[in-house]
Backbone as XML, in Angstrom:
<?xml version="1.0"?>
<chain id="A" units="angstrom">
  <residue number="1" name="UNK">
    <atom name="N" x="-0.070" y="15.057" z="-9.614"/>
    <atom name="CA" x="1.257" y="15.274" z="-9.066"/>
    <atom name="C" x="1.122" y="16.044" z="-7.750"/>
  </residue>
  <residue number="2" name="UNK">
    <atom name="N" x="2.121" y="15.519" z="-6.664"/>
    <atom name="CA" x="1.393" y="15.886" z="-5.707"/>
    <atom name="C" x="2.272" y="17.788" z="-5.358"/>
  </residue>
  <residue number="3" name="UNK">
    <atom name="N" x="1.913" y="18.667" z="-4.945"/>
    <atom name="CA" x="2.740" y="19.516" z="-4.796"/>
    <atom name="C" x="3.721" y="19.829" z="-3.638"/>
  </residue>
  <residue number="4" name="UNK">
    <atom name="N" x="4.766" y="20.149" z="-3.923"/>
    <atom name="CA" x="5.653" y="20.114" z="-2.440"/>
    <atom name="C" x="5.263" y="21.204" z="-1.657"/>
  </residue>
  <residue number="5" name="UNK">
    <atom name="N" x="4.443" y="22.354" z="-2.042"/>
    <atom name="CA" x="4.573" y="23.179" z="-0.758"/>
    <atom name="C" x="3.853" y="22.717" z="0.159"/>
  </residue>
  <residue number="6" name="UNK">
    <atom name="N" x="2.748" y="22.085" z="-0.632"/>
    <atom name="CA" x="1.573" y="21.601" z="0.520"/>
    <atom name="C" x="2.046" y="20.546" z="1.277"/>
  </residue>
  <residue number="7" name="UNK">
    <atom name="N" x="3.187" y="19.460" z="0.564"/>
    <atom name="CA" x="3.814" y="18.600" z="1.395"/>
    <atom name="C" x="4.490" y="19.184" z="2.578"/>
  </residue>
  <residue number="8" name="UNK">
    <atom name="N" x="5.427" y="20.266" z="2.497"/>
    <atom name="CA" x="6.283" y="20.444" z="3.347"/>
    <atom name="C" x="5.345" y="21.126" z="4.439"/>
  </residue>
  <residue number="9" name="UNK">
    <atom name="N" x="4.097" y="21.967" z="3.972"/>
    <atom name="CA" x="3.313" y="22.739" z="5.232"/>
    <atom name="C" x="2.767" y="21.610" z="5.973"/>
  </residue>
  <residue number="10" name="UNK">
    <atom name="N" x="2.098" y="20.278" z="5.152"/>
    <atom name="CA" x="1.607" y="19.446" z="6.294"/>
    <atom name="C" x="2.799" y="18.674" z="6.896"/>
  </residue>
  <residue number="11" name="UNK">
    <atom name="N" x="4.262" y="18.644" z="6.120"/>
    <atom name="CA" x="5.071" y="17.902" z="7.062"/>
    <atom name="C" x="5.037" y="18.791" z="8.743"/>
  </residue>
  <residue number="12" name="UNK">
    <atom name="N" x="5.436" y="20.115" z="8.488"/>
    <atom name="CA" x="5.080" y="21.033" z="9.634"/>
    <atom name="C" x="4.090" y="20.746" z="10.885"/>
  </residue>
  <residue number="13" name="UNK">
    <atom name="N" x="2.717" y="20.698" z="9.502"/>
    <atom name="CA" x="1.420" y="20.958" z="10.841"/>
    <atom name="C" x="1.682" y="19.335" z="11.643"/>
  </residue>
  <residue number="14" name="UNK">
    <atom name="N" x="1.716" y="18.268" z="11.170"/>
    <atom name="CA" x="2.217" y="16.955" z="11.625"/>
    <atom name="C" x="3.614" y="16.808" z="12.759"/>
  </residue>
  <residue number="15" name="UNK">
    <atom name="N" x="4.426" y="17.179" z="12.118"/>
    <atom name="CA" x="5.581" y="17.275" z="13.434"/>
    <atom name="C" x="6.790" y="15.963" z="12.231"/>
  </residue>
  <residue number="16" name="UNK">
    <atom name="N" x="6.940" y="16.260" z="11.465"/>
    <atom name="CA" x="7.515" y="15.060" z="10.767"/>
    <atom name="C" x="7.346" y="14.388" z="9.742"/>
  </residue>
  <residue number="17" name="UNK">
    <atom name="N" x="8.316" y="14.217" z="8.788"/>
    <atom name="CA" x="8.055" y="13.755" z="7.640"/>
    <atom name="C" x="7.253" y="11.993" z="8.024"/>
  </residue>
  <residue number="18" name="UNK">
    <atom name="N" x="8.376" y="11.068" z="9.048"/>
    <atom name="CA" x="7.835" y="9.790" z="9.199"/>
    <atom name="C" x="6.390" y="9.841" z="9.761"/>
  </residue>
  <residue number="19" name="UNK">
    <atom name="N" x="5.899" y="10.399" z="10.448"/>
    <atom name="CA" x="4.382" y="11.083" z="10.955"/>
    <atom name="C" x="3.482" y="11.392" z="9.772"/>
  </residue>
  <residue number="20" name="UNK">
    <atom name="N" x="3.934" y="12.469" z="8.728"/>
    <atom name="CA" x="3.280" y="12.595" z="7.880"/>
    <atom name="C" x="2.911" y="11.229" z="6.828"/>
  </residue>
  <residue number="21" name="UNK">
    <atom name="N" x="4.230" y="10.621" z="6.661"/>
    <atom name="CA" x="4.027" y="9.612" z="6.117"/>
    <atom name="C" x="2.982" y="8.299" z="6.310"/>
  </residue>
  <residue number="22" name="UNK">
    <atom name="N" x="2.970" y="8.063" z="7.463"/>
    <atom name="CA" x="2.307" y="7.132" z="8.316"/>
    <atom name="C" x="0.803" y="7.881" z="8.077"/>
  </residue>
  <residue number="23" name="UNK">
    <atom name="N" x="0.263" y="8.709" z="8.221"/>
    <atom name="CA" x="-0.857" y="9.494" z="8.256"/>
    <atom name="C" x="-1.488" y="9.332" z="7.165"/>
  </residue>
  <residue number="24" name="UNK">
    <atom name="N" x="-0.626" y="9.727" z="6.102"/>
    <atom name="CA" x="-1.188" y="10.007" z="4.276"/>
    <atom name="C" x="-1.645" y="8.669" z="3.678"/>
  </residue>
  <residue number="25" name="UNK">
    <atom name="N" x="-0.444" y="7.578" z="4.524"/>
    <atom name="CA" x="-0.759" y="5.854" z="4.337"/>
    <atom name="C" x="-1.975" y="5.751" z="4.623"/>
  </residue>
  <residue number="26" name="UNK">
    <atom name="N" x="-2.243" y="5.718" z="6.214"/>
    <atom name="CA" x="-3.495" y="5.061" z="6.763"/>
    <atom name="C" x="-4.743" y="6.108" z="5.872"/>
  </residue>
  <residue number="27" name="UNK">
    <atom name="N" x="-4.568" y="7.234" z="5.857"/>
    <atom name="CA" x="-6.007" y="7.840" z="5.349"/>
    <atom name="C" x="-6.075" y="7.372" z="3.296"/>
  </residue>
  <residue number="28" name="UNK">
    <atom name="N" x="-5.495" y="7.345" z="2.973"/>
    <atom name="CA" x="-5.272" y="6.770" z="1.544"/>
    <atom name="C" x="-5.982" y="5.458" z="1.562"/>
  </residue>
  <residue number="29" name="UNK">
    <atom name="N" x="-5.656" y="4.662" z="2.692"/>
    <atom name="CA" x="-6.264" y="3.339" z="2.368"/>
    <atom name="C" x="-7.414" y="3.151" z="2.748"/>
  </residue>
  <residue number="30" name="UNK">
    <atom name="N" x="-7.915" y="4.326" z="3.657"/>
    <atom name="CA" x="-9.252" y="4.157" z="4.225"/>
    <atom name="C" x="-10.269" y="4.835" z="2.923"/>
  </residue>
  <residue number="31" name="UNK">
    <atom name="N" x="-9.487" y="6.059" z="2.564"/>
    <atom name="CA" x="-10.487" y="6.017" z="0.928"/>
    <atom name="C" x="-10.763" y="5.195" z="-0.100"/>
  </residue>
  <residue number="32" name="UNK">
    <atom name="N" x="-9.664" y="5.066" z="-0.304"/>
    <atom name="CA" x="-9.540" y="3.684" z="-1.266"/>
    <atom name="C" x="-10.529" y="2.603" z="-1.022"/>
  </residue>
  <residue number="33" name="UNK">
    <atom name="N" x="-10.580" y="2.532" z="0.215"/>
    <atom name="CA" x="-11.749" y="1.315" z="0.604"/>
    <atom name="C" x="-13.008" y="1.556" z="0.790"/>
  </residue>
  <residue number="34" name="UNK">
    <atom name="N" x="-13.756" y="3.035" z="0.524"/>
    <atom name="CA" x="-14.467" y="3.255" z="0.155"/>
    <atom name="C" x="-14.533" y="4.789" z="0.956"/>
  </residue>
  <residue number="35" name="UNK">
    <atom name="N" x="-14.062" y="5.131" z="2.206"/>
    <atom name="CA" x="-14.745" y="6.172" z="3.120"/>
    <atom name="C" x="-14.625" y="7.579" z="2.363"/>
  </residue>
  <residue number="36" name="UNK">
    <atom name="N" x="-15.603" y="8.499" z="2.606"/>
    <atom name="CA" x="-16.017" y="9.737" z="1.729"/>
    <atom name="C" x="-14.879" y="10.555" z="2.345"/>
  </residue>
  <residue number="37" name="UNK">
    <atom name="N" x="-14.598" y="11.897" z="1.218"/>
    <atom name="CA" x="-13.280" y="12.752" z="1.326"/>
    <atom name="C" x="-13.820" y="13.776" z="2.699"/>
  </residue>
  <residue number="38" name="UNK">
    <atom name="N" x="-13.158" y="14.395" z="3.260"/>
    <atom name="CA" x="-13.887" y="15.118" z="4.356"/>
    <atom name="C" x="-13.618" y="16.441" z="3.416"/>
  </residue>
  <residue number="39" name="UNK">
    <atom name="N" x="-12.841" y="17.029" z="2.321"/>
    <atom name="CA" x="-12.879" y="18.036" z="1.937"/>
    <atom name="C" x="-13.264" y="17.953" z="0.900"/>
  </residue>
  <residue number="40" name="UNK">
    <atom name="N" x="-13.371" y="18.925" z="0.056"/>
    <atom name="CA" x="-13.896" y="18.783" z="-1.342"/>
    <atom name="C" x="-13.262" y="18.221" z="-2.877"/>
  </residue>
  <residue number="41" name="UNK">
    <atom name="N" x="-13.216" y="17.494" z="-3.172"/>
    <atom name="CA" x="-11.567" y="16.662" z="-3.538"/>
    <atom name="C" x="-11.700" y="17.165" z="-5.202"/>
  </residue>
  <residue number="42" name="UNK">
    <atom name="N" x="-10.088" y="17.854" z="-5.236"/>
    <atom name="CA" x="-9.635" y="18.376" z="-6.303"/>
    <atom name="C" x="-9.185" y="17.977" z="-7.177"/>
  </residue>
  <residue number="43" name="UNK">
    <atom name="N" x="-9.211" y="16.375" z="-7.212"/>
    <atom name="CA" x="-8.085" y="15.710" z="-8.094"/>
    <atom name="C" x="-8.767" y="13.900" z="-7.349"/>
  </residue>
  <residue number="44" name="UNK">
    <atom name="N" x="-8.004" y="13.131" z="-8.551"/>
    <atom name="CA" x="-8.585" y="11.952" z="-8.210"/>
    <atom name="C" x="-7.370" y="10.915" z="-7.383"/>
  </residue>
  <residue number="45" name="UNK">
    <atom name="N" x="-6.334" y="11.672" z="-7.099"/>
    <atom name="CA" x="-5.297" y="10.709" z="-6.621"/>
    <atom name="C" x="-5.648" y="10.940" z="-5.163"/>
  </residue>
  <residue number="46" name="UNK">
    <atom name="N" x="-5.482" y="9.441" z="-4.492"/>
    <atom name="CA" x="-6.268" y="9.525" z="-2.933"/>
    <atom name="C" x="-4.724" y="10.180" z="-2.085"/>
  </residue>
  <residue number="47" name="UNK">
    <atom name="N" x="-4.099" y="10.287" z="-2.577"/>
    <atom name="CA" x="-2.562" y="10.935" z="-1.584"/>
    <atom name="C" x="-2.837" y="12.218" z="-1.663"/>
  </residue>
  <residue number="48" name="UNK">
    <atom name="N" x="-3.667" y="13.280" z="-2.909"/>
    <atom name="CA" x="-3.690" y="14.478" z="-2.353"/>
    <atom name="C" x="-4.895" y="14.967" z="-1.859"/>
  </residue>
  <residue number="49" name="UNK">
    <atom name="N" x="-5.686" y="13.576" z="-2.111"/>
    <atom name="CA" x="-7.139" y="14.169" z="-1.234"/>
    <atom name="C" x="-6.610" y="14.055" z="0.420"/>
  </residue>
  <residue number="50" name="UNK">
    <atom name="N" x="-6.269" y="12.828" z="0.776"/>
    <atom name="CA" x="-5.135" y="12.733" z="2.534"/>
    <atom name="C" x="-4.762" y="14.271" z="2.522"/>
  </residue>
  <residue number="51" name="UNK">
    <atom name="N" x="-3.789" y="14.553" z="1.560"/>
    <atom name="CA" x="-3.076" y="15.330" z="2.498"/>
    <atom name="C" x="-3.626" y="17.154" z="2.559"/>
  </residue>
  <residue number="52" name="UNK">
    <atom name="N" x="-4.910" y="17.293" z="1.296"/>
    <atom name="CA" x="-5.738" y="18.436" z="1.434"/>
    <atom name="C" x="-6.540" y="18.099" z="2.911"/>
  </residue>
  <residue number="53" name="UNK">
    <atom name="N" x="-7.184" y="17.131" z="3.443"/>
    <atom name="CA" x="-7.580" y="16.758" z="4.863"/>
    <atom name="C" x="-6.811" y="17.259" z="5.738"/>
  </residue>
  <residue number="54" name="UNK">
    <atom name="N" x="-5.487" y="16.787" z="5.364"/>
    <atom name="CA" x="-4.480" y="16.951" z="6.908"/>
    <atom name="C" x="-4.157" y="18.304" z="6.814"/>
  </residue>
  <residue number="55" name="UNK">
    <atom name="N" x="-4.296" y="19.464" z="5.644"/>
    <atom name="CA" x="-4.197" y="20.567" z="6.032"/>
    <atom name="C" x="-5.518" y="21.538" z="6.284"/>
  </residue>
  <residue number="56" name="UNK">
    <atom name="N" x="-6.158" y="21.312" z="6.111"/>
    <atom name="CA" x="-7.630" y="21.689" z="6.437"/>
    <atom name="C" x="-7.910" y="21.098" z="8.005"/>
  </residue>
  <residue number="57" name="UNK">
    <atom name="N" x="-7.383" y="20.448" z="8.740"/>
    <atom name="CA" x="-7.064" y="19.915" z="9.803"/>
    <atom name="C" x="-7.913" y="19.091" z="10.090"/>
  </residue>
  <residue number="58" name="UNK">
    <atom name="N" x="-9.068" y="18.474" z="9.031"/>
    <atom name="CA" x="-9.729" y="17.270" z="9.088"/>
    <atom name="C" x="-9.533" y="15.919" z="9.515"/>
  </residue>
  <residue number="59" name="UNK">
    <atom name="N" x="-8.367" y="15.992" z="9.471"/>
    <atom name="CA" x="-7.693" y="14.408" z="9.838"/>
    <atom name="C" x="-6.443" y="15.086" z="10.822"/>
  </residue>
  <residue number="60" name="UNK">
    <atom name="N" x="-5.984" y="13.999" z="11.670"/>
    <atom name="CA" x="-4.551" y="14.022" z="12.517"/>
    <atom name="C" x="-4.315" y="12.889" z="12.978"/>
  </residue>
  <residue number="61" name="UNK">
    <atom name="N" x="-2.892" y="12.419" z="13.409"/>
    <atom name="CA" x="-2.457" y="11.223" z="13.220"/>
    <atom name="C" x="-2.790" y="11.089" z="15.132"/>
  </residue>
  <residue number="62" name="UNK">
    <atom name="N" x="-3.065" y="9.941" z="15.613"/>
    <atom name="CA" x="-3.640" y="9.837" z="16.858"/>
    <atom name="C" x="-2.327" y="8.897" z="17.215"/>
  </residue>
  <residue number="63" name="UNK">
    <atom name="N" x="-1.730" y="9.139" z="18.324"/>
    <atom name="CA" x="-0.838" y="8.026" z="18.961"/>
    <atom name="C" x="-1.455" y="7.597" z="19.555"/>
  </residue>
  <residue number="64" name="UNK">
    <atom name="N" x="-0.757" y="6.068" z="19.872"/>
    <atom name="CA" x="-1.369" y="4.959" z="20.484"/>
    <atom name="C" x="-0.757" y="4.863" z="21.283"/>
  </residue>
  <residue number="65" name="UNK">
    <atom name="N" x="-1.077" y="4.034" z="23.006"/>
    <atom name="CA" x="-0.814" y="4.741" z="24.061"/>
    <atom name="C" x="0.463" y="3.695" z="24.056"/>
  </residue>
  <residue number="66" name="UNK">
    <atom name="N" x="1.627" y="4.562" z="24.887"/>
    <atom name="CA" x="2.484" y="3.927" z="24.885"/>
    <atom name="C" x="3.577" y="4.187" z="23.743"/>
  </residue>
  <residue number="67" name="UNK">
    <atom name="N" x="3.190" y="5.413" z="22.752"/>
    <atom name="CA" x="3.906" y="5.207" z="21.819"/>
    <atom name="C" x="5.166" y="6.262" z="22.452"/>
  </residue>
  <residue number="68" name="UNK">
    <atom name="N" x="6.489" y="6.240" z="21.923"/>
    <atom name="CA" x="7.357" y="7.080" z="22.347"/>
    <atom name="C" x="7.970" y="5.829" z="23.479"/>
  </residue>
  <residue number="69" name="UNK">
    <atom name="N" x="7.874" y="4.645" z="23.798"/>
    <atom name="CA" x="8.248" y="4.153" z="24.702"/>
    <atom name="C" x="8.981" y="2.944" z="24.148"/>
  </residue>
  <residue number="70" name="UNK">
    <atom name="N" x="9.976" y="2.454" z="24.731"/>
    <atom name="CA" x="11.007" y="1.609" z="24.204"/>
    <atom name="C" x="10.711" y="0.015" z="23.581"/>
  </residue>
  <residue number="71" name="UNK">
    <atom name="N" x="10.589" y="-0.603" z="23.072"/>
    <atom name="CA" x="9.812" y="-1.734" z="23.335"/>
    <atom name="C" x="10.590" y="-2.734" z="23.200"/>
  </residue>
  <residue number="72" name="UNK">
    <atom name="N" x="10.685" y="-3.234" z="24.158"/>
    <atom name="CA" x="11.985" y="-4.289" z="24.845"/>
    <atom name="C" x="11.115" y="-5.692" z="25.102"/>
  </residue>
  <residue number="73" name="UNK">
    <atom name="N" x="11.533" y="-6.935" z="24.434"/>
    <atom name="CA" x="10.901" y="-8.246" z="25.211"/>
    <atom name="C" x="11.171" y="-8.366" z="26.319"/>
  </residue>
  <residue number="74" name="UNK">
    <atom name="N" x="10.358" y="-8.560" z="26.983"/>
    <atom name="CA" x="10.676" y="-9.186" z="29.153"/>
    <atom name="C" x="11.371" y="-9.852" z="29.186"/>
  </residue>
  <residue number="75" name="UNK">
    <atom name="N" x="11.981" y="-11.247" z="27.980"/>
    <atom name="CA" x="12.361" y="-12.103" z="28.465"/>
    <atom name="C" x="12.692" y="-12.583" z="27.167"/>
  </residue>
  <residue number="76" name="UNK">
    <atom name="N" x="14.122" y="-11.692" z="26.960"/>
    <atom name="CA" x="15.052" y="-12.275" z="25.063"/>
    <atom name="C" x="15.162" y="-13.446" z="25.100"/>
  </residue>
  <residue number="77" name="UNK">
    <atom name="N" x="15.229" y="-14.393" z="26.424"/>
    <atom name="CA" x="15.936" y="-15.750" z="26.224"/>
    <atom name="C" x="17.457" y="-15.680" z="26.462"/>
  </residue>
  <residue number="78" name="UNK">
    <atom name="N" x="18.110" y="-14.283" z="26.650"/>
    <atom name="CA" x="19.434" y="-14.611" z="27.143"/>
    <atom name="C" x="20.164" y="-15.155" z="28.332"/>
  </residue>
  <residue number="79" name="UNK">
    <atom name="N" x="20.726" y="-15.449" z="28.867"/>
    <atom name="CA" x="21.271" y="-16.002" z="29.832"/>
    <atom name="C" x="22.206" y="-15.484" z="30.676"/>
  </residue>
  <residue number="80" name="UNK">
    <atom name="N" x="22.357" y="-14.719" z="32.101"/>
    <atom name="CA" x="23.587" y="-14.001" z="32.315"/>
    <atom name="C" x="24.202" y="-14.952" z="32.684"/>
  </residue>
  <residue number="81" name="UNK">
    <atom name="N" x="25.748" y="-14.995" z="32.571"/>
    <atom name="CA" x="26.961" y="-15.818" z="33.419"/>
    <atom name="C" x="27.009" y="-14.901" z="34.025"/>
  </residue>
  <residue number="82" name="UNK">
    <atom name="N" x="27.665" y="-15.427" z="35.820"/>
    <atom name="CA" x="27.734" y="-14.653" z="36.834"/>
    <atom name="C" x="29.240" y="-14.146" z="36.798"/>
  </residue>
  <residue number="83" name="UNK">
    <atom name="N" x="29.588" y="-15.323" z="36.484"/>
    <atom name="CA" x="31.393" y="-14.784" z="36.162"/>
    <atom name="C" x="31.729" y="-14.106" z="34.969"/>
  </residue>
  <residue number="84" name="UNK">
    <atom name="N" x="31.042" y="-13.897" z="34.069"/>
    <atom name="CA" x="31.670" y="-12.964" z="32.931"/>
    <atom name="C" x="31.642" y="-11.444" z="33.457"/>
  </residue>
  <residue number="85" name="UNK">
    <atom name="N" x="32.229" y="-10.919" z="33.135"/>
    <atom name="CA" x="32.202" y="-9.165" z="33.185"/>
    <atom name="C" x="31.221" y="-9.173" z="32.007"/>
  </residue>
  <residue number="86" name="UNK">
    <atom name="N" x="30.913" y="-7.470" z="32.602"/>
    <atom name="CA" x="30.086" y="-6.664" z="31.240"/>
    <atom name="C" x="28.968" y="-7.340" z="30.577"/>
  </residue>
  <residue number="87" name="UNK">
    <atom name="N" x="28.217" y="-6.928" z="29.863"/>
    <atom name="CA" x="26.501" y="-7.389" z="29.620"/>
    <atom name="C" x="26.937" y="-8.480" z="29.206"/>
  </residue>
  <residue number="88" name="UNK">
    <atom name="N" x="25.397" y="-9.576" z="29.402"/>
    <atom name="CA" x="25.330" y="-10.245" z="28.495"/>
    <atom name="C" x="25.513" y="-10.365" z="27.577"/>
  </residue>
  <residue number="89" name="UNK">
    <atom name="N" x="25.549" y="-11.590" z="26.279"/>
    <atom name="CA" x="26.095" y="-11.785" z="24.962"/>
    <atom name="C" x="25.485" y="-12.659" z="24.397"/>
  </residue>
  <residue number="90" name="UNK">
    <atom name="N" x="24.756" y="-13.091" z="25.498"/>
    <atom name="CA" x="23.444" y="-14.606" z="24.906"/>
    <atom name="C" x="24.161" y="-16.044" z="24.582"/>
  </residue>
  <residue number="91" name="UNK">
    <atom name="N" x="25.193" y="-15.736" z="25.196"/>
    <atom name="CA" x="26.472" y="-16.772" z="24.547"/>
    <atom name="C" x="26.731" y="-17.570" z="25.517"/>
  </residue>
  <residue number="92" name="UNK">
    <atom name="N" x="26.917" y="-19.000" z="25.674"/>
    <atom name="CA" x="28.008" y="-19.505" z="26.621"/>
    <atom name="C" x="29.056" y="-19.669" z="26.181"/>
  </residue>
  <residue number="93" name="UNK">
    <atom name="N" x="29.920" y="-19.480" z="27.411"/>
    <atom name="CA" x="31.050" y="-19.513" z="27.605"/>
    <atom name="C" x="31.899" y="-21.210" z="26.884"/>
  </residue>
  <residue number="94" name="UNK">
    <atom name="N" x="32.430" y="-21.271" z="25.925"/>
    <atom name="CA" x="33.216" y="-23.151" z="25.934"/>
    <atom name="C" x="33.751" y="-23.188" z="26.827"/>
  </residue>
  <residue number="95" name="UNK">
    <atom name="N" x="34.243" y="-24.596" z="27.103"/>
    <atom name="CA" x="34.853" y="-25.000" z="27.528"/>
    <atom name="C" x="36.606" y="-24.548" z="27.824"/>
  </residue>
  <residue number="96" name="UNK">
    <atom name="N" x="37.064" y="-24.827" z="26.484"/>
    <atom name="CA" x="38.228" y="-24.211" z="26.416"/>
    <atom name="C" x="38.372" y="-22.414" z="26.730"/>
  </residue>
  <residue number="97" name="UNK">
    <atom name="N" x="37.736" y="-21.501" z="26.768"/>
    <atom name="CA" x="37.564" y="-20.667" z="26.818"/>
    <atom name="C" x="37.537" y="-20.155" z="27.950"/>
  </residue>
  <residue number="98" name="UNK">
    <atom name="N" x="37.635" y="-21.088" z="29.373"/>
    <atom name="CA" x="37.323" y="-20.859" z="30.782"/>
    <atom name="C" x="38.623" y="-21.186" z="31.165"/>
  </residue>
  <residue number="99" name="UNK">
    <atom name="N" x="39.126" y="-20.104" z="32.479"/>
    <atom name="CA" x="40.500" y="-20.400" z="32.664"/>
    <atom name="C" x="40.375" y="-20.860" z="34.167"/>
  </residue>
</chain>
C-alpha cells in the first residue's frame, strides 16, 4: 500500500501531481521490464520502489524539448472565407445562406 505522505512529498519535489504521475508510470515500466532499483527496495510493488527513487532524488522526470509549447497543426485543413466576419469555422458558407 502505497503511503500518502511520501506521495504528497514527491508530488512536491516533482512540481505536480500530473508530473508525478507521468514519472512513477515511465519508471514502473522500466522495472517491470527488467532494470535494477537504484535504491534499496522495501517492498515488492514497482510504484513504491519509483517513487522511494524519486525521493531519494535518483530518478527525475526530464522534459522534452519543446514541452510547455502549444501544439497546433500548420495546416487543420480549414478554409478562411474572405467575406465572413470573425474566425474561421471550417465551414462553407450554402448557398441559401449568402445574401
Amino acid at each position: 500500500m502505497v503511503d500518502y505522505v511520501k506521495l504528497f512529498r514527491a508530488e512536491e519535489k516533482i512540481g505536480g501531481r500530473f508530473e508525478l504521475a507521468a514519472l512513477l508510470q515511465k519508471r514502473a515500466v522500466q522495472l517491470m521490464r527488467g532494470d535494477h532499483p537504484l535504491v534499496e527496495a522495501k517492498g515488492t510493488n514497482w510504484i513504491e520502489i519509483a517513487l522511494d527513487e524519486i525521493l531519494a532524488d535518483k530518478v527525475r522526470l526530464i522534459p522534452f524539448e519543446g514541452a510547455g509549447q502549444p501544439v497546433v497543426p500548420e495546416d487543420d485543413g480549414r478554409q478562411e472565407d474572405p467575406d465572413e466576419d470573425g474566425p474561421p469555422s471550417g465551414r462553407k458558407k450554402s448557398a441559401a445562406s449568402k445574401n
